[in-house]
N, C-alpha and C positions, 0 to 999 in steps of 0.2 A: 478964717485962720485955721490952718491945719495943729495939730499938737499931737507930738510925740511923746510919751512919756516913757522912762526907762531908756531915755534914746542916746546914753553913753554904750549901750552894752554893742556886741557886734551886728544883730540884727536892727536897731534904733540909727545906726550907722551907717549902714546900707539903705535904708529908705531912706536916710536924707543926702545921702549922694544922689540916691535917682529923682529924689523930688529936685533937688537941685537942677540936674540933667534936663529935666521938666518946665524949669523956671518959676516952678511954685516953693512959695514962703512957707518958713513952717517954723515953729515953733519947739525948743527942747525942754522937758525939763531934766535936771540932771541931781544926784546926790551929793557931788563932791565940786568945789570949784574947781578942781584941776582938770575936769572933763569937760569945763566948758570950750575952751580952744578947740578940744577934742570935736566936739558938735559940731561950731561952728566953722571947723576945717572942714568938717562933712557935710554941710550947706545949710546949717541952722542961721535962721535972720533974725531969730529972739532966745534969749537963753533964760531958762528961772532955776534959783538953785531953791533945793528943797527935799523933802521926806515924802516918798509916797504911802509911809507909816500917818503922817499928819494930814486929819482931812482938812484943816485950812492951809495948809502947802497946797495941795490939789488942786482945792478950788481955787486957789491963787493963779497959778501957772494954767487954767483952761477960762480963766477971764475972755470973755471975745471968741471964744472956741465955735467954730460952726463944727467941726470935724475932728474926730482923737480914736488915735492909734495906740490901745493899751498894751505896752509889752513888761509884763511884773519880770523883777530879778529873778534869774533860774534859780529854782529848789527852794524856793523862798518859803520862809514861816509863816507869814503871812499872808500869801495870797488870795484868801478870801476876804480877811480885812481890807488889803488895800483895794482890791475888786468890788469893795463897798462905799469904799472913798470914792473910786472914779465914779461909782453909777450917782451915786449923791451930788459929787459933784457936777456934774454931764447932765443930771435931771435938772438940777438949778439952774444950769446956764443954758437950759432947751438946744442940745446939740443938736444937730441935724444926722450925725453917723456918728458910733462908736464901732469901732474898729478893735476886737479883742486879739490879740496874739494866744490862741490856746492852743493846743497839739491833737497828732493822729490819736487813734483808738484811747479817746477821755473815758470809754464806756469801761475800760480795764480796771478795775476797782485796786487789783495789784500793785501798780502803777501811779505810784501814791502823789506823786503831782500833773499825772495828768487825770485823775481825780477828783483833785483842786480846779481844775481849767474846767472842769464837766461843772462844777456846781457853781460858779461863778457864771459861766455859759445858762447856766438857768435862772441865773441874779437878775443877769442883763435881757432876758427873755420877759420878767417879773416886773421890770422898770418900766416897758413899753416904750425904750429909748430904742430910734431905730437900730438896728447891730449890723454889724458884719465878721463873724467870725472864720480867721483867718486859723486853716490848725494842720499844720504843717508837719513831717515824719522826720527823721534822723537828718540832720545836716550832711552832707558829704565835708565842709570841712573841718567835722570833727576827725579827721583821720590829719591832718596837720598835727595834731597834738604829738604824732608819732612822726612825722617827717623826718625827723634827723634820723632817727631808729629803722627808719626804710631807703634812706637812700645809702645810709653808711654802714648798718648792716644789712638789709639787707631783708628785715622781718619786721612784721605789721602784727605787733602786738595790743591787746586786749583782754581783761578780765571777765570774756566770755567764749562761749563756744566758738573756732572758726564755721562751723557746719551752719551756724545761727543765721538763718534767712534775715537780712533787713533791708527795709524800704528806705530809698535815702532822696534828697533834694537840694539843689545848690542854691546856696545865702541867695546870690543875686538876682533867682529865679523868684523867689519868696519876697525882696526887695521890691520888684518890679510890680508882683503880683500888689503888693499891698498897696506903691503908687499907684496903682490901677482903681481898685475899689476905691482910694481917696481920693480922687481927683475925677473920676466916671462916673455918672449917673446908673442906678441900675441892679445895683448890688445889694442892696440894702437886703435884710431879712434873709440870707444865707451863710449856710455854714458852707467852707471847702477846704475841702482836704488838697494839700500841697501837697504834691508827690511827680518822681521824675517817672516813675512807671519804671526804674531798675528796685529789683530786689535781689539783692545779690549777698553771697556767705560772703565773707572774710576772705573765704581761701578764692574766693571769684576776685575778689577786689584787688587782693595782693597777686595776684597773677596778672589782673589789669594794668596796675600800676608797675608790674616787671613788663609787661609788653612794652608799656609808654616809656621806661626809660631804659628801657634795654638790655635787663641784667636781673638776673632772677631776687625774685622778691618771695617771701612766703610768711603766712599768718600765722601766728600764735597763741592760747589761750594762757593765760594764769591766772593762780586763786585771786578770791576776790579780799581774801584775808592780807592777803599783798599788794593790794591796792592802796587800802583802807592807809594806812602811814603815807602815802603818794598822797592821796586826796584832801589829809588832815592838812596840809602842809599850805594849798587855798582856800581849804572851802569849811563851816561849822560844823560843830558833832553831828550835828540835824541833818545839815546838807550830805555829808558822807553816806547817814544812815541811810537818808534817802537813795543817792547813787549806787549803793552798794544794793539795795531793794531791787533795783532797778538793773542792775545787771546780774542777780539772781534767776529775774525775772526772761531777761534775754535768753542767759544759759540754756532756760526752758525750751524757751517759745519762739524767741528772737523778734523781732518786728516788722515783719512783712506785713504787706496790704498796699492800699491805694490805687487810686487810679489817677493815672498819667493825664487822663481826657480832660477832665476838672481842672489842670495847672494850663492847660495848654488852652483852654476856654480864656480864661484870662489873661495870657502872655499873649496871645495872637499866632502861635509860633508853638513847635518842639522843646518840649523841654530840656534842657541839659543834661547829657548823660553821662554817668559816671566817666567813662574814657574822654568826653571833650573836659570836665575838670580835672581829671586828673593832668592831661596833655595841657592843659591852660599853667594850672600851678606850675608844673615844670617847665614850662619857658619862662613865666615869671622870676621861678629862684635858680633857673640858670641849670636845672638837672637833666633837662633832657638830650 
């Protein structure tokens, strides 16, 4: 039995449409009832509701577990605790693969959860539970969050530099990749970095995204002091701090890296590149 855990959020959602796709059964567990339909509209065959705060939720929900796919909630406070839950748990039920969702450059001390992903990444190294750490770079569609703001004005706005190089990767590439590792012999004992092999500013992307629909598009910066009321409005004082760290951090440096050959190793195939999702999303919502 496969087990997804954290498998309400967007990435937990996508692997289980593809495992679906696949024909393999999998297991969710979720926080809130209301995200169980949620799952199981996404191809879950078993749902457990539960706290990945409580390590008897845990070990509850990977009862039967040959295989688990850890994805902790973003910017979460927790992450090293509940990354102690799963290994505890996953030890006791002699998993066969864990599967951790952690992210590119964890070595960035900066970058204060993916920091958290690096020292949990050595939890699971400590446990001697086989792993597969999956660590993936900036999503492409985090730029939906702006969609209305780029097709109706016009401008792809962000609380970081446009000039800011970052690596980015599409969900269903990262989806695919992860039914790959669970359900393939092979993987065990590596780390890989998702990446499309585009590293592109802002102002590349926003000009990408004006090619594909037609009509000039252009990237914007602003403070991140103007964010911060935006972000309070989803997410905790924790979680702000942290985002707001983190796009400090971009301003700087931005996110570049990765290599393309690594994703393309396990999709079989070319990774997605920024202009086929962008041209995808737009016929989806009817903009192109």
């Amino acid at each position: 039995m496969i087990v997804i855990l954290g498998a309400a959020g967007q990435t937990g959602t996508a692997a289980l449409r593809r495992l679906k796709a696949l024909g393999v059964p999998a297991r969710a567990m979720v926080s809130r009832p209301e995200s169980a339909d949620k799952v199981r509209a996404a191809g879950a065959t078993d749902v457990v509701l539960g706290n990945l705060k409580s390590a008897a939720d845990v070990r509850r929900a990977l009862e039967g577990a040959s295989r688990v796919y850890h994805i902790c909630p973003v910017m979460s406070d927790a992450e090293i605790p509940i990354g102690q839950n799963v290994i505890a748990a996953a030890r006791a039920e002699r998993v066969d693969q864990l599967v951790f969702h952690s992210l590119i450059h964890a070595q960035v001390d900066a970058l204060l959860h993916h920091r958290d992903k690096r020292v949990v990444e050595g939890l699971i190294i400590e446990s001697l539970i086989p792993y597969t750490f999956l660590q993936p770079t900036m999503y492409m569609q985090n730029m939906l969050w702006e969609w209305d703001n780029v097709t109706q004005r016009g401008v792809y706005r962000a609380p970081y530099a446009t000039g800011a190089r970052m690596s980015l990767v599409d969900l269903e590439d990262i989806a695919c990749a992860a039914a790959t590792v669970l359900t393939e012999p092979g993987w065990d004992g590596g780390g890989f970095e998702l990446c499309s092999g585009d590293n592109l500013t802002r102002d590349e992307m926003a000009a990408t995204i004006g090619d594909v629909l037609g009509r000039p598009v252009r990237a914007e910066a602003y403070a991140i002091d103007e964010w911060r009321p935006i972000g309070a409005k989803t997410r905790t004082p924790f979680q702000v701090e942290r985002v707001a760290t983190m796009y400090a951090h971009y301003d700087r440096y931005g996110l570049s890296g990765g290599n393309a050959r690594v994703l393309a190793m396990i999709l079989g195939r070319t990774p997605t590149t920024y202009r086929e999702f962008v041209a995808r999303v737009a016929r989806e919502r009817g903009a192109a």
